[in-house]
C-alpha positions as CSV (number, residue, x, y, z in Angstrom):
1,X,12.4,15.8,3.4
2,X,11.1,13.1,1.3
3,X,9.1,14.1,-1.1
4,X,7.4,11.9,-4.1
5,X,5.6,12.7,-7.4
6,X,4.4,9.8,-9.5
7,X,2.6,10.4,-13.7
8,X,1.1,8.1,-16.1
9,X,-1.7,7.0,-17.2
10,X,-3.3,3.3,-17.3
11,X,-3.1,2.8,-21.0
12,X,0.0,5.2,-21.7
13,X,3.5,4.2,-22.3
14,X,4.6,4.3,-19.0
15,X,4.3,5.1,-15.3
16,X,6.8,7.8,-13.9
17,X,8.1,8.7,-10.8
18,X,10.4,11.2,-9.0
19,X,11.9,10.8,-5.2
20,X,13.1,13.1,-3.4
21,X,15.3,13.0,-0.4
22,X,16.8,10.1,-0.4
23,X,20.0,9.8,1.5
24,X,23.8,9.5,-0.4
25,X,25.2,6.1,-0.1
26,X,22.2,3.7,-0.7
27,X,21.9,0.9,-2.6
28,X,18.6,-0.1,-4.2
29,X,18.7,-2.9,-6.5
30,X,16.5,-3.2,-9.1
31,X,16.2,-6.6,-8.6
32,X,14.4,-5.6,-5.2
33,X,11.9,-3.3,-6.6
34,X,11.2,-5.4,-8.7
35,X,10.2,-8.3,-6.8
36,X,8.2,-6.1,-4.8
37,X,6.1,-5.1,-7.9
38,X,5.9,-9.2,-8.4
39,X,4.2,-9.4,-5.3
40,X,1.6,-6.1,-6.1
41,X,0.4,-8.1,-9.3
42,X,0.0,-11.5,-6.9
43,X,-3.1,-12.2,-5.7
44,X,-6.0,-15.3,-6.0
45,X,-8.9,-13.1,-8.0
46,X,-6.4,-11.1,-9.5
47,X,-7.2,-10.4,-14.0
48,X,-5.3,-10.9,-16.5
49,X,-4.4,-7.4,-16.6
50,X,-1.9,-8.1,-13.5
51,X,-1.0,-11.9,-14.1
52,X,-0.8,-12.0,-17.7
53,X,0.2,-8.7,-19.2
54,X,2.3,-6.4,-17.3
55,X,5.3,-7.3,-16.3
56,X,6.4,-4.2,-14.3
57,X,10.0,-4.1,-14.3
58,X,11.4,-1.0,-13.4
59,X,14.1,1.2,-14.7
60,X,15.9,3.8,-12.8
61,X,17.2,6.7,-15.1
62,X,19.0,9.1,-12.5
63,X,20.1,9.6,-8.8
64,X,22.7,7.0,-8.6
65,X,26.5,6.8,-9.1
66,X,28.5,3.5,-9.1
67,X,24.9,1.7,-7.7
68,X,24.0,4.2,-4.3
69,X,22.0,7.1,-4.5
70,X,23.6,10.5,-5.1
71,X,21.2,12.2,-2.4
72,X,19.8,13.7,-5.4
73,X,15.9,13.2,-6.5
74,X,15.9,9.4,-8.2
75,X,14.0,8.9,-11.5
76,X,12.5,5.5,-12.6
77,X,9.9,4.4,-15.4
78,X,8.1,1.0,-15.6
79,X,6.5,0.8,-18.8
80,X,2.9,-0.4,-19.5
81,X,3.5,-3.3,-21.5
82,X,-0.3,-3.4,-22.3
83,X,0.5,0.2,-24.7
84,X,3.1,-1.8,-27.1
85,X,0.4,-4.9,-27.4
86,X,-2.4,-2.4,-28.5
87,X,0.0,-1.2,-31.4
88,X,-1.9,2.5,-31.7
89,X,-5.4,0.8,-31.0
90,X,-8.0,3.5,-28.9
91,X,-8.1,1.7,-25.1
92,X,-12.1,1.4,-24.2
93,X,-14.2,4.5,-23.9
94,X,-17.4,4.3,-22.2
95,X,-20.6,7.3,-21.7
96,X,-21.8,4.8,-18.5
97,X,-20.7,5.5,-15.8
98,X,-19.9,2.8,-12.9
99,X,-21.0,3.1,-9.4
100,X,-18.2,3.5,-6.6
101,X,-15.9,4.7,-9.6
102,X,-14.5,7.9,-10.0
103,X,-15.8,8.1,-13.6
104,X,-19.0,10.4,-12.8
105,X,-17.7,12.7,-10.5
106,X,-14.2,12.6,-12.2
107,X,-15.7,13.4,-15.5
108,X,-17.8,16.4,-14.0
109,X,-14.9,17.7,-12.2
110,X,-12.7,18.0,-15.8
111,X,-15.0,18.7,-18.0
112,X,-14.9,15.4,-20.1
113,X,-17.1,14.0,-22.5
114,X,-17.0,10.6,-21.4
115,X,-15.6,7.7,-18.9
116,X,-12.4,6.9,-20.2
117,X,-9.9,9.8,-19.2
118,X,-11.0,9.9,-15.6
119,X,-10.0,6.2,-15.3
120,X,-6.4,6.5,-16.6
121,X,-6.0,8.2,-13.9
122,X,-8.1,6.6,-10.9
123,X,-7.0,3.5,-12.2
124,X,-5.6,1.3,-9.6
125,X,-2.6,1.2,-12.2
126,X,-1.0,3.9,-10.7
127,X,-0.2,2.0,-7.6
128,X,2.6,0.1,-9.6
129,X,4.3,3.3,-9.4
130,X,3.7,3.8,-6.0
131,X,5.0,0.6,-5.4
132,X,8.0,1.4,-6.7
133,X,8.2,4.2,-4.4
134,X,7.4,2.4,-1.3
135,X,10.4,-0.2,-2.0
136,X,12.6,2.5,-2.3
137,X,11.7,3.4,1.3
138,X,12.4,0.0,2.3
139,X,15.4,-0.3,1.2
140,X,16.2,2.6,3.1
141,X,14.4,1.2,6.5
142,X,16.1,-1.8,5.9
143,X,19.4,-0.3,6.9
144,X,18.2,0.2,10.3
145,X,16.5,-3.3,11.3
146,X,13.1,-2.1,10.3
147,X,10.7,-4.4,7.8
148,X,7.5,-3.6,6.9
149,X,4.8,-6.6,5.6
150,X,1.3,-7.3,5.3
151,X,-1.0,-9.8,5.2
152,X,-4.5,-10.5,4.7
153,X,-7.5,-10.8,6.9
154,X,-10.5,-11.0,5.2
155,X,-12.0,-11.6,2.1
156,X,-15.9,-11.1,1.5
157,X,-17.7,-12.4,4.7
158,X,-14.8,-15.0,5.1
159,X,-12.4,-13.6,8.2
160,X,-9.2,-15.1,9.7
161,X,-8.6,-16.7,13.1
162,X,-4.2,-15.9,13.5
163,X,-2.2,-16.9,14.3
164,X,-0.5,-14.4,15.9
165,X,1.8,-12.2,13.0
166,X,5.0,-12.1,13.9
167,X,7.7,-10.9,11.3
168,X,8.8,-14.5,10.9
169,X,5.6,-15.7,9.6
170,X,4.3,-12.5,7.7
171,X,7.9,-13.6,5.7
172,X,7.1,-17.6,5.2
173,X,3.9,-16.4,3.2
174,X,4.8,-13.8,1.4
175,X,5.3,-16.1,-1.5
176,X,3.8,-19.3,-2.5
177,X,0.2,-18.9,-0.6
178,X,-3.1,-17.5,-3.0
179,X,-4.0,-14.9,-0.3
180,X,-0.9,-14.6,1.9
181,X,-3.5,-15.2,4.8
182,X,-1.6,-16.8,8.2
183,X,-5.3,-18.7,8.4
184,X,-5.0,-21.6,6.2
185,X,-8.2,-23.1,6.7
186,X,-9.9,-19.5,6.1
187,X,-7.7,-19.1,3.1
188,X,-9.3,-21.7,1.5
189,X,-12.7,-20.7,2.2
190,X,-11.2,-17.6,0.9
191,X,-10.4,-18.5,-2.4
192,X,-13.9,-20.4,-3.0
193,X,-15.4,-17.6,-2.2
194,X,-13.4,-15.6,-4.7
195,X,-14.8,-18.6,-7.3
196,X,-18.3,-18.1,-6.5
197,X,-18.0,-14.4,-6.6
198,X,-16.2,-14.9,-10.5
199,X,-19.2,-17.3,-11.4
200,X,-21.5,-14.7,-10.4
201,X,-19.9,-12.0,-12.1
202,X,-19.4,-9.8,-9.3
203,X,-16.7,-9.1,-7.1
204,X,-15.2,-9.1,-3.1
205,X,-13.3,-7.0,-0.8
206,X,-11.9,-7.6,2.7
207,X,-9.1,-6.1,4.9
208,X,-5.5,-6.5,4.9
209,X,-3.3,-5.6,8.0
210,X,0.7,-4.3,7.6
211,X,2.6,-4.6,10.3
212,X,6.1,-2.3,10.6
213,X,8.6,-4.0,12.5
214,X,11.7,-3.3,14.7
215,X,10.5,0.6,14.8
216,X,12.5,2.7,17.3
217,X,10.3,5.1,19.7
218,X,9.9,8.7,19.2
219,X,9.0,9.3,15.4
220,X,6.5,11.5,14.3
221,X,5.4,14.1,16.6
222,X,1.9,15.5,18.7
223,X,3.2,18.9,18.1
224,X,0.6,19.6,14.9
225,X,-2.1,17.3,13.9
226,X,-1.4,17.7,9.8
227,X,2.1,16.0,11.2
228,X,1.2,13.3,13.6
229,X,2.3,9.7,12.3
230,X,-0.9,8.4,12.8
231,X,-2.8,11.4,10.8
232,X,-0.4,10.7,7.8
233,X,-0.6,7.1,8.1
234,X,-4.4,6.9,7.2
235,X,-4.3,9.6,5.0
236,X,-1.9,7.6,2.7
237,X,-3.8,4.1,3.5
238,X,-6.8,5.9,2.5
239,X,-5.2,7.7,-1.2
240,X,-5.0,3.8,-2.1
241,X,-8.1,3.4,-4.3
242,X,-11.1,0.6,-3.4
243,X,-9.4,1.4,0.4
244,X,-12.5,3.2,2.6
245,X,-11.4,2.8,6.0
246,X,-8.5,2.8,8.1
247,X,-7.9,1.2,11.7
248,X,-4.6,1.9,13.7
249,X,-3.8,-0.9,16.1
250,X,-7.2,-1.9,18.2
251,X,-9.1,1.2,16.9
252,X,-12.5,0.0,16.5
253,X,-12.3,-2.8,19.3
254,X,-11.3,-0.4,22.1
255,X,-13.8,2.1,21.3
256,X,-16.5,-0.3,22.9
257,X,-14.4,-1.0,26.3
258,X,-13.3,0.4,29.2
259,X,-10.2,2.7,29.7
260,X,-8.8,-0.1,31.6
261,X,-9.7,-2.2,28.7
262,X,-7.8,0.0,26.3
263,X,-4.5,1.0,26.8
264,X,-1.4,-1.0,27.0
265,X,0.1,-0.5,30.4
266,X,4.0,0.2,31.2
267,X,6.1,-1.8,33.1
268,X,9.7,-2.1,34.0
269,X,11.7,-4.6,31.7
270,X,14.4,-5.1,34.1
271,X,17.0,-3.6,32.1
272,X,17.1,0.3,32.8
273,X,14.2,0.6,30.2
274,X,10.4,0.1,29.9
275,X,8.2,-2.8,27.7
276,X,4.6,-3.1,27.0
277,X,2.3,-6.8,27.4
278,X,-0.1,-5.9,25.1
279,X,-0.4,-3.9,21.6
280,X,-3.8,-2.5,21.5
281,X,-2.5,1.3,20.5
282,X,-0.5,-0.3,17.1
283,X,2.6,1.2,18.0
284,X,1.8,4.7,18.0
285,X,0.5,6.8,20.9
286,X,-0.3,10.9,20.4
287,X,1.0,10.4,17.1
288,X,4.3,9.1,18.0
289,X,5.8,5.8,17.3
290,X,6.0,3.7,21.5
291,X,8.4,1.4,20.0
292,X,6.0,-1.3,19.7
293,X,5.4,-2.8,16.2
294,X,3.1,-0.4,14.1
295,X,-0.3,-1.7,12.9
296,X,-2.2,-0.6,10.6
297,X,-5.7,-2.0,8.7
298,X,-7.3,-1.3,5.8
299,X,-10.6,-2.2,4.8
300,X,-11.0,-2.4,0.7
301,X,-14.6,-2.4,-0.6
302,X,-15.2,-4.7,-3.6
303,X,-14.0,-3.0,-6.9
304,X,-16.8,-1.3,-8.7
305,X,-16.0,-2.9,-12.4
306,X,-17.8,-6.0,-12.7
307,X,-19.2,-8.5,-15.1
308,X,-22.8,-8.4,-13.8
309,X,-23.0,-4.9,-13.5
310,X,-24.9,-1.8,-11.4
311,X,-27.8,0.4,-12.5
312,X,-26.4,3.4,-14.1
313,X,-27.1,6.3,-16.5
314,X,-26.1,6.8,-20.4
315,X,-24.7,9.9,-20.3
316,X,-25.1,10.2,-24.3
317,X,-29.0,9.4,-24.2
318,X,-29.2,10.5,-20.0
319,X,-31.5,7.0,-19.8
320,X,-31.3,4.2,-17.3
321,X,-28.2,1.5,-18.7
322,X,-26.4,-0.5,-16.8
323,X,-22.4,0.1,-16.0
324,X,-19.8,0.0,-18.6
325,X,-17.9,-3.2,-17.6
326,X,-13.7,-2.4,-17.8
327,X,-11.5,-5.5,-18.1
328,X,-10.6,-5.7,-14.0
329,X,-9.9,-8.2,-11.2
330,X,-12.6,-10.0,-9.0
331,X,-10.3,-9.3,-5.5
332,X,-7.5,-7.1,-4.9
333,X,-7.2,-7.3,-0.8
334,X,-3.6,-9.3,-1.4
335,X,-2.9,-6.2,-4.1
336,X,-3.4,-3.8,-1.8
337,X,-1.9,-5.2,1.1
338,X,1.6,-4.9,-1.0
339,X,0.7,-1.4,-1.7
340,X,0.2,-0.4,1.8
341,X,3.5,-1.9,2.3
342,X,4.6,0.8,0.3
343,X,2.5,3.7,1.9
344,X,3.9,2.4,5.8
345,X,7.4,2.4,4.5
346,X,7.1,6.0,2.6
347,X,5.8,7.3,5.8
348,X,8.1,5.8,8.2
349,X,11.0,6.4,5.8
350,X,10.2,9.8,6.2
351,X,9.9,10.7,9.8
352,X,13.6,8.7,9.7
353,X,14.7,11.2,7.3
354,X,13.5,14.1,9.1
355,X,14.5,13.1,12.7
356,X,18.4,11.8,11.6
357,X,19.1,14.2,8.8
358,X,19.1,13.1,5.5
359,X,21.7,13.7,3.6
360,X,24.8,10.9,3.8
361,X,23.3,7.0,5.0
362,X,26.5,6.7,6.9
363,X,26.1,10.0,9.1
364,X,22.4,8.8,9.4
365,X,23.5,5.6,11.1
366,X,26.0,7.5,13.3
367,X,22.9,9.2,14.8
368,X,20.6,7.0,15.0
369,X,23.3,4.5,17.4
370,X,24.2,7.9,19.2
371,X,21.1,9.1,19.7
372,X,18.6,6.0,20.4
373,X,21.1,2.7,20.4
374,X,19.5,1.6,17.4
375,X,20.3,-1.7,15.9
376,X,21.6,-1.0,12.2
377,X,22.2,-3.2,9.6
């Protein structure tokens, strides 16, 4: 079973995870991770936070022998680089609470006498971690032909046109482009609309789509509805913070047609098997990966720290103020994107582990060519 638990605050010395379940024989570089962490701190409308303080390099501290994994948990740190600049200065405390933020109900939840320790927490920070997590998994799905990527959509009122994503193009801009948006033209309008949204002190969300490729039918399962890949799937899109809704495949689209309209028909491909013309379900039908890629959206709302700031209440003085402004980003859609990466792979990574066993990489591979002709790497 693979099981993760990830610590740290946003202004402490370090983020801190544990993994659990991981098969022997692995290799996960650290180079990998971190390039994947690189990409999380990406982004036009990222602060300076992300672009020109932390540096996110991780360290791995146990679960490995001669560079695989042991099959016992992995330990890793990245260290907040932000903590050693500070030198023993306080990070910002604040009695106003912003709107969207976790800080009011956070702070009547734990009893706290202001702002501050709720967002070390709820802070986005944490995602690094995650991150970390997620590449892990890849690593992992990479040994059996499966790559998990994302791109982005929409930003403020500005939305794509395609093309269409295949794995080939989703990997041309994963570097080198502001938004990695597949719509150039849009990605322009994009970014000046990220600019306005700076000058104006407030700031944008959007929707970013990850698509899981070269995934084999028949994980996850319909049998309980806490365990369908599907159900797990938004649950972990949705633990990613600014994220408020989650679409799998055609969600929302095929809820206003026709059956007919909906559902991606069968045929025969020909070759003793069976092969779909269309996508709409995203891969994943009763909870169950089809073999089709799986898709999955998010839609991020615009972060709630901004320059020009909301309407809010002084806790201290309980009059009308306006909320505490944090040092933050003015767009994390690209951000998140990288971290929902993560989530797709943890998940997927998991229902692998669960349906093959895992224990040794190498008896894992035996199965999964036994028992589905899978193509492993």
């Amino acid at each position: 079973m693979l099981r993760y638990l990830l610590a740290g605050e946003s202004h402490g010395p370090a983020l801190v995870g544990i993994l659990e379940g991981f098969p022997a024989g692995l290799v996960i570089k650290e180079s990998f991770v971190n390039a994947e962490l690189d990409l999380r701190r990406m982004g036009y409308g990222r602060g300076l936070r992300a672009t020109g303080i932390e540096q996110d390099r991780v360290e791995f501290l146990a679960g490995f022998w001669r560079g695989k994994t042991l099959g016992s948990p992995i330990a890793f740190t990245i260290a907040n680089r932000d903590f050693e600049l500070r030198k023993g200065k306080p990070a910002q405390r604040w009695r106003v609470p912003r709107p969207g933020h976790a800080d009011l109900p956070g702070l009547i939840r734990y009893g706290y006498d202001d702002c501050a320790p709720v967002a070390e927490r709820a802070s986005a920070r944490s995602t690094a971690a995650y991150t970390a997590a997620g590449a892990c998994a890849k690593a992992l799905l990479a040994r059996f032909g499966i790559a998990v990527l994302s791109h982005v959509t929409m930003v403020g009122g500005v939305a794509a046109a395609g093309p269409e994503p295949t794995s080939a193009r989703l990997k041309r801009i994963r570097k080198g482009r502001p938004l990695r948006c597949l719509d150039t033209a849009a990605e322009k309008r994009m970014t000046a609309a990220i600019d306005a949204a700076l000058t104006d002190g407030v700031t944008l969300g959007g929707v970013f789509e990850v698509r899981a490729f070269g995934v084999p039918a028949g994980l996850g399962t319909y049998a309980h509805p806490d365990r369908r890949l599907d159900a797990r799937l938004a649950g972990e899109i949705m633990g990613i913070p600014a994220v408020k809704a989650v679409e799998i495949g055609e969600g929302i689209t095929v809820a206003g047609v026709d059956g007919h309209q909906a559902h991606d028909e069968i045929f025969p491909d020909g070759k003793g098997g069976v092969e779909r013309r269309t996508n709409r379900a995203g891969g994943l039908e009763g909870g169950v990966t089809n073999g089709e890629p799986v898709v999955v959206r998010g839609f991020v709302k615009p972060i709630s720290s901004q320059q020009r700031p909301l309407a809010s209440v002084d806790l201290s003085t309980h009059k009308t103020a306006r909320a505490a402004w944090v040092r933050s980003d003015t767009c994390v859609v690209p951000a998140a994107g990288i971290v929902a990466e993560a989530a797709v792979a943890w998940c997927l990574a998991a229902e692998l582990t669960s349906f093959l066993g895992g224990d040794d990489l190498d008896v894992m591979l035996r199965r999964g060519k036994e028992l589905t002709g899978w193509k492993t790497a």
